[in-house]
LUMLO-473271 format. One line per field, with one value per residue (C-alpha): residue number from 1; residue in one letter; x, y, z. Coordinates in steps of 0.1 Angstrom, whole numbers, padded with zeros to 4 digits. Layout:
<nodes>
num: [NUM ...]
residuo: [A ...]
px: [X ...]
py: [Y ...]
pz: [Z ...]
</nodes>
This chain:
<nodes>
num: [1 2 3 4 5 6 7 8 9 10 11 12 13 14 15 16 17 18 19 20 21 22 23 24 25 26 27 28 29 30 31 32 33 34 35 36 37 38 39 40 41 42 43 44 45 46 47 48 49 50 51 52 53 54 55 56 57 58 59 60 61 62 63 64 65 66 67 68 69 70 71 72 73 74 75 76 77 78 79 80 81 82 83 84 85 86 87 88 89 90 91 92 93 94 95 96 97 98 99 100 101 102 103 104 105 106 107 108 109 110 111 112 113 114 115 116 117 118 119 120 121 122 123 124 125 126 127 128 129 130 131 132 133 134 135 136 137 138 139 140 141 142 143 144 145 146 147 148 149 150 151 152 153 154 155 156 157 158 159 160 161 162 163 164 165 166 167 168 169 170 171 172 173 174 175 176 177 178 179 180 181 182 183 184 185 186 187 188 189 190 191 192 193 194 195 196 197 198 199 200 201 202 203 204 205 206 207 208 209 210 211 212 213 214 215 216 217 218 219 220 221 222 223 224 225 226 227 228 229 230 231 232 233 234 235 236 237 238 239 240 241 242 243 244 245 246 247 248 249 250 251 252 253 254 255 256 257 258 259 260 261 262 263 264 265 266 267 268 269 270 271 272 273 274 275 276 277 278 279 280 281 282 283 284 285 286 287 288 289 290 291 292 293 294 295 296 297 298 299 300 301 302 303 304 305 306 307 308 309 310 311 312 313 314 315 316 317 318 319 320 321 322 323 324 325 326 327 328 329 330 331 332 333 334 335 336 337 338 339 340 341 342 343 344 345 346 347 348 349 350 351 352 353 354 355 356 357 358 359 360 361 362 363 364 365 366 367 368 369 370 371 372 373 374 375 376 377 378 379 380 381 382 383 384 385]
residuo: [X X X X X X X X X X X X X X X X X X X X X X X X X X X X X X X X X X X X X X X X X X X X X X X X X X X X X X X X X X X X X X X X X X X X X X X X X X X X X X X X X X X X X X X X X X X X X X X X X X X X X X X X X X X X X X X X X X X X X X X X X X X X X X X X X X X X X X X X X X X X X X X X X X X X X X X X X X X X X X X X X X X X X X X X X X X X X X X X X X X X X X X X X X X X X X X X X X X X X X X X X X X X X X X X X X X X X X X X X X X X X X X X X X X X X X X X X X X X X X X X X X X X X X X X X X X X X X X X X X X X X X X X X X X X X X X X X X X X X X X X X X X X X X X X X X X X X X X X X X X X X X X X X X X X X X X X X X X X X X X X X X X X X X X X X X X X X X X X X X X X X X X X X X X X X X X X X X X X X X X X X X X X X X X X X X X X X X X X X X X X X X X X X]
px: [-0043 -0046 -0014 -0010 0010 0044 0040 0053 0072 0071 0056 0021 -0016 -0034 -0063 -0059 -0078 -0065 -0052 -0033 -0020 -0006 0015 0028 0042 0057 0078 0087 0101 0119 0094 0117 0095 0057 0043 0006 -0027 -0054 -0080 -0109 -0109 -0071 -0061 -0052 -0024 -0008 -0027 -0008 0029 0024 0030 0056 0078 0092 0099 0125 0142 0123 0099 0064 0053 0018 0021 -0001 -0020 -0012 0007 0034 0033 0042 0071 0081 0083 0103 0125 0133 0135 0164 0181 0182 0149 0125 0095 0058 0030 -0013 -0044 -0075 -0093 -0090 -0058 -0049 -0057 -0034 -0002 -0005 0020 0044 0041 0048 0083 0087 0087 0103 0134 0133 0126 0117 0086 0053 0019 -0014 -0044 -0073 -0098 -0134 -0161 -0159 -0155 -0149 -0157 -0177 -0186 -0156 -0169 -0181 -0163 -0150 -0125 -0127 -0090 -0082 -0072 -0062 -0032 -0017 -0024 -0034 -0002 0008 0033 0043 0053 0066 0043 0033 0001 -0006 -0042 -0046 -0078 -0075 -0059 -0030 -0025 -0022 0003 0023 0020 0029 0059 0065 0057 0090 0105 0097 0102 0135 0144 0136 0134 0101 0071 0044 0011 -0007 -0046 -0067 -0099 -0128 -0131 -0100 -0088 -0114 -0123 -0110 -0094 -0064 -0032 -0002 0024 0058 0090 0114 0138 0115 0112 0129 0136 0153 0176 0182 0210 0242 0270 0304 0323 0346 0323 0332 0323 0289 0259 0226 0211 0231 0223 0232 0226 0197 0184 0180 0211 0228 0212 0232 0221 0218 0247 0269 0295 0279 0266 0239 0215 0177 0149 0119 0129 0141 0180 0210 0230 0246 0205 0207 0189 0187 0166 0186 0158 0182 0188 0151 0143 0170 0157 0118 0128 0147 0119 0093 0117 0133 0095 0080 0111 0106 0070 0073 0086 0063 0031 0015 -0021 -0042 -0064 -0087 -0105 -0099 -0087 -0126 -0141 -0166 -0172 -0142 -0144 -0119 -0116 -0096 -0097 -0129 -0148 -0129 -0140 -0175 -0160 -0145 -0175 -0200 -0172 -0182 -0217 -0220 -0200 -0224 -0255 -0233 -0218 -0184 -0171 -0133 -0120 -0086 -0075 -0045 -0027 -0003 -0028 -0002 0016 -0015 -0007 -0016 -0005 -0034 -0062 -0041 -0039 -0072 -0086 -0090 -0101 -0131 -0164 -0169 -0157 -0170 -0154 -0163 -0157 -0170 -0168 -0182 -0159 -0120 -0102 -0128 -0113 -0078 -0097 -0113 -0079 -0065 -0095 -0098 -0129 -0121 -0147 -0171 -0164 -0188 -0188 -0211 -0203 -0212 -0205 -0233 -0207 -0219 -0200 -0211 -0229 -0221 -0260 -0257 -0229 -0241 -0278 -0255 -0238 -0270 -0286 -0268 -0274]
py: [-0317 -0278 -0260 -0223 -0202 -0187 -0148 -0133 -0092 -0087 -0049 -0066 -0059 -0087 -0088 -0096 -0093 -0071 -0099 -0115 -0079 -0079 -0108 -0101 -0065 -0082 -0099 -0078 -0064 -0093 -0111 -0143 -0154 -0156 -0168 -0170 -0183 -0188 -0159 -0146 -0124 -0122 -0165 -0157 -0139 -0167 -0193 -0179 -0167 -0206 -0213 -0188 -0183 -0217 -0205 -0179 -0197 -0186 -0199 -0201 -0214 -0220 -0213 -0228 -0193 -0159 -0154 -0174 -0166 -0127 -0145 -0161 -0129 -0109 -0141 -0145 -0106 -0106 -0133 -0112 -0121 -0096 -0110 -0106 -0113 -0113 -0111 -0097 -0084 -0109 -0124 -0088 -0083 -0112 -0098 -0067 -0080 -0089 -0060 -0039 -0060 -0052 -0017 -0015 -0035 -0021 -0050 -0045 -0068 -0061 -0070 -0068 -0067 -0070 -0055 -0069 -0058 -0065 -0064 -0103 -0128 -0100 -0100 -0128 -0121 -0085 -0051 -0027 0000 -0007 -0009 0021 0032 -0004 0000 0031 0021 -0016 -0024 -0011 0016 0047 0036 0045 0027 0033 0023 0024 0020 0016 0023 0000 -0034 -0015 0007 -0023 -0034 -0003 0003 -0032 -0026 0009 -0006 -0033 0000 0023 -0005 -0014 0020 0030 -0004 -0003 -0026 -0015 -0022 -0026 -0018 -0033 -0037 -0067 -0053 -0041 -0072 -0092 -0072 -0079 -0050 -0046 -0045 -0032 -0049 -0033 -0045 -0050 -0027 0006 -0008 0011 -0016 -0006 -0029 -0024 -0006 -0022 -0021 -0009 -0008 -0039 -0063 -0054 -0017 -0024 -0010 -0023 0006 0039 0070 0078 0113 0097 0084 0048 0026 -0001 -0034 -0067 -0098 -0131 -0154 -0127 -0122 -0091 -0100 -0081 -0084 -0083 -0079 -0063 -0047 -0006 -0007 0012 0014 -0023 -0036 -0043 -0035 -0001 0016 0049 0078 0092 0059 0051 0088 0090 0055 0066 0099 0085 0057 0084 0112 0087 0090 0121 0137 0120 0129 0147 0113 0085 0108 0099 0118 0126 0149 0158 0190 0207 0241 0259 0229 0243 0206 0186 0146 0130 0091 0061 0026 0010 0044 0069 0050 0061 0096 0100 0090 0113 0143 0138 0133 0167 0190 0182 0193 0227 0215 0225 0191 0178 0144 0144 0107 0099 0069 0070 0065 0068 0086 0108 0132 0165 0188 0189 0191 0222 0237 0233 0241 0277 0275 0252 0256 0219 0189 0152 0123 0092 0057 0026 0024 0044 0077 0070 0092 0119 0123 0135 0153 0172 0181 0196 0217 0226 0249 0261 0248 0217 0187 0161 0120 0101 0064 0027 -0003 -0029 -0048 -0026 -0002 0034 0046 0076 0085 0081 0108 0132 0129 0144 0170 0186 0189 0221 0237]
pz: [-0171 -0178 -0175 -0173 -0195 -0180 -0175 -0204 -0201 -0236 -0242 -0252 -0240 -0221 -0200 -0168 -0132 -0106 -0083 -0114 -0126 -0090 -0095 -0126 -0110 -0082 -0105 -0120 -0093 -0086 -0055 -0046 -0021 -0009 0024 0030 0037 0010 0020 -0003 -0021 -0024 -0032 -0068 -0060 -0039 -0067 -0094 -0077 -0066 -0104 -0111 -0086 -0090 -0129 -0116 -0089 -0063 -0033 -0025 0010 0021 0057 0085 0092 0087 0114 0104 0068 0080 0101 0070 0048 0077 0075 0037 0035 0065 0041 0012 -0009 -0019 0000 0003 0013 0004 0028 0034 0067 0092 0078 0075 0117 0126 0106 0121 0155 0129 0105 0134 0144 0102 0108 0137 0126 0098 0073 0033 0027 0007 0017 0001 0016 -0008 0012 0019 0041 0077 0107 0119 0091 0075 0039 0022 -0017 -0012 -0018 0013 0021 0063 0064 0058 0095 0100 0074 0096 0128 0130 0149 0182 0192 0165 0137 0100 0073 0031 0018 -0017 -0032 -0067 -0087 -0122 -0131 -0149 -0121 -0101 -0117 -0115 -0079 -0069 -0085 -0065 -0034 -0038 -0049 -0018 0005 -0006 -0007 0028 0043 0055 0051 0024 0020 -0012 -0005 -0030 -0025 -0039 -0071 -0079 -0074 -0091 -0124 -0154 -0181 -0210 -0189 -0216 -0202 -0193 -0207 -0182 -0195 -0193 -0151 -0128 -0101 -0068 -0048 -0010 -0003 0009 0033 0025 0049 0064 0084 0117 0114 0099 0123 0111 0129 0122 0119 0082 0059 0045 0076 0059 0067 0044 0046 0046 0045 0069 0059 0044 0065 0086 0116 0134 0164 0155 0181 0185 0214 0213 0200 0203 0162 0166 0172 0209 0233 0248 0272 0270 0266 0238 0219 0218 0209 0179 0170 0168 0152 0122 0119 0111 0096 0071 0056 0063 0048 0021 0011 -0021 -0038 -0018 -0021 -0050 -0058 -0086 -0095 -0122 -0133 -0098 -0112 -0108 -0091 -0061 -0052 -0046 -0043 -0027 -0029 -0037 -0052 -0061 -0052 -0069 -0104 -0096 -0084 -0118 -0136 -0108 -0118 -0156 -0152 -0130 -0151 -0179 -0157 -0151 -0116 -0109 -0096 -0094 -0079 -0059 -0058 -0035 -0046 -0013 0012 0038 0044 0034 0005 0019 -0006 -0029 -0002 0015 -0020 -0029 0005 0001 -0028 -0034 -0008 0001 -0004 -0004 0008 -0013 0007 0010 0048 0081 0070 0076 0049 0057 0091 0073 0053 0082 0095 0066 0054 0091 0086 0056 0034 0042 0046 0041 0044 0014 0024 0017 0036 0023 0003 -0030 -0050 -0044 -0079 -0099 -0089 -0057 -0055 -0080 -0057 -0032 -0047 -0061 -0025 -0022 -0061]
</nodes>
C-alpha cells in the first residue's frame, strides 16, 4: 500500500500542483476542519487535507452534497475552528444559500472554488473564469464578500494563506478563485517556514460574559468573536439582528447592521486590495486580467514590447472587492485597454465603469475550455497600430 509523505514547512523548494499548493497554505494557516464533496477539478484538495488534517488534530468530513458540507464549515467555524471548504461551479451554485447566511452572520470560513467552464455540468476537466460575477453576487441580498484569484502554484499558496488571514480578520467568508489550470499545473513552490507566516487569529471577547454582544458596533466595525461552548452565549440566525443577534425589524437596526457589513470592508480596501501591475508607466495598451489568463497577458505584454507596442498588464489579485486604484490611475493616462478573460466579459464590465469613457475599453475573451494564447492577444492589440 502507497503511503504519502506528511507535508513538510521546512524553508525547501518542491514542486507541487496548484490544488496541492492550496492545501499546504491552508495549513499553514492553521485549517482545523474541511467539509466537502469530491468535484473535478478541485478533489485534490479535499484528497490530500483528507490525509493531513488528521496529522494535526484536526477533521475532515466528506459531506453528503455540498450543501451540507457549507453547513458544516459555518458549524466548526462558529465552534472555534478555522474551517473551509473546496468546489467548483455547480458545487459552487449550491453553497451560495449558505455562504450568504456566512456573511450575513458574520462567520470566518474559506472556500475555493476551482473554476471550470460552465454553465450546468459544463466542461468538468476544462479551464474557465464564468464565476467571476458569481463570487460577488451569487447569493441573494447585499452582501460584504473577498475574492482572491491567484495566477501561479506559489502564489497559491500565498493567497490561501491571506484568505484565512482576511477572513479571520474581518469575519467574513473568502473565496479563493482558482481556476482549471491553476489548480492542476505543476511548478517549484519554495516553501515558507512557519515562522516568516504572519497568521491572524479571530479576534476575541474581553469583556465579562454577560456583556458580550456578538453583534456590536465597535471602532473597527468588526466585533470580538467567541466561540460555541465557551461560556458566551449568543443568538445566531439568518434573519436581520439587533447587537445581542436577535431578531429586529427596526429600519435603524437593519440599516446600522447592513452599513457596518459593507463598511467593515470597503474601509478597509487599501490592505484587502491586492493588484499588480507590470510595465504600465508608458503603456498605450493596457491588459487587465487575472488567473490562468493573465499568464498569457504577461507573456502577450513581452512579446509586444519587442515588436515596438507599448503594452502593460494590470493583474488584480483581490478580485473583490475590485481594486480600483490602479485602473483610475491609469485611466487618464493610457488610450485603451483590453480585458483578457476566459468567459463572455465579466471583469470588463468593472472595467467599463472605472475608465468611464476615458479611453477604450475593449473585451478579448474565451470560453471553449482553452487557454487564451499570447497570439491571440497580441493579434488584437495590433488591429489598431
Amino acid at each position: 500500500m502507497r503511503t504519502k509523505k506528511s507535508i513538510k514547512t521546512n524553508g525547501t523548494a518542491r514542486l507541487l500542483q496548484g490544488n496541492e499548493a492550496c492545501v499546504h497554505g491552508a495549513l499553514l494557516a492553521g485549517v482545523r476542519f474541511f467539509a466537502g464533496y469530491p468535484i473535478t477539478p478541485s478533489t485534490e484538495i479535499a484528497e490530500l487535507l483528507a490525509h493531513e488534517l488528521p496529522r494535526v488534530g484536526g477533521v475532515f468530513v466528506q459531506m453528503e452534497d455540498e450543501i451540507a458540507g457549507m453547513g458544516a464549515v459555518i458549524g466548526a467555524s462558529l465552534a472555534g475552528a478555522k474551517a473551509m471548504t473546496a468546489t467548483s461551479g455547480p458545487g459552487f451554485s449550491l453553497k451560495q444559500e449558505n455562504l450568504g447566511y456566512a456573511s450575513f452572520t458574520e462567520v470566518p470560513c474559506v472556500i475555493v472554488n476551482v473554476m471550470r467552464g460552465g454553465p450546468s455540468t459544463g466542461l468538468p476537466t476544462a479551464v474557465g473564469q464564468g464565476d467571476i460575477m458569481q463570487a460577488r453576487w451569487g447569493t441573494h441580498g447585499d452582501h460584504p464578500i473577498i475574492a482572491l484569484a491567484p495566477w501561479s502554484v506559489n502564489e497559491t499558496l500565498r493567497l490561501t494563506i491571506q484568505a484565512f488571514n482576511f477572513s479571520e480578520k474581518y469575519r467574513t467568508p473568502v473565496i479563493l478563485l482558482l481556476d482549471e489550470v491553476i489548480g492542476h499545473m505543476r511548478e517549484k513552490v519554495n516553501m515558507p517556514k512557519k515562522s516568516a507566516i504572519e497568521v491572524v487569529e479571530r479576534k476575541r471577547p474581553d469583556v465579562p460574559a454577560h456583556a458580550y454582544q456578538p453583534y456590536e458596533m465597535t471602532a473597527d466595525l468588526v466585533p470580538p468573536f467567541a466561540d460555541f461552548g465557551s461560556g458566551y452565549r449568543y443568538h445566531v440566525t439568518g434573519l436581520a439582528h439587533d447587537q445581542w443577534g436577535f431578531p429586529t425589524t427596526r429600519p435603524d437596526e437593519v440599516k446600522s447592521l447592513v452599513s457596518r457589513l459593507r463598511d467593515k470592508i470597503e474601509n478597509n480596501r487599501a490592505d484587502i486590495c491586492l493588484s499588480e501591475e507590470y510595465r504600465c508607466e508608458d503603456a498605450e495598451h493596457i491588459l487587465v486580467a487575472v488567473g490562468s489568463a493573465a499568464r498569457s497577458a504577461r507573456e502577450a505584454v513581452e512579446q509586444a514590447r519587442k515588436k515596438g507596442i507599448k503594452v502593460g498588464l494590470i493583474r488584480p489579485l483581490t478580485v473583490w472587492p475590485f481594486p480600483r486604484r490602479l485602473v483610475l490611475h491609469y485611466a487618464p493616462l493610457a488610450r485603451r485597454f483590453v480585458v483578457v478573460e476566459l468567459n463572455l466579459g465579466q471583469i470588463v464590465l468593472e472595467v467599463e465603469r472605472l475608465v468611464a469613457g476615458k479611453a477604450k475599453v475593449e473585451s478579448l475573451t474565451r470560453y471553449d475550455g482553452e487557454l487564451i494564447t499570447p497570439a491571440e492577444i497580441i493579434s488584437r492589440l495590433v488591429e489598431e497600430e
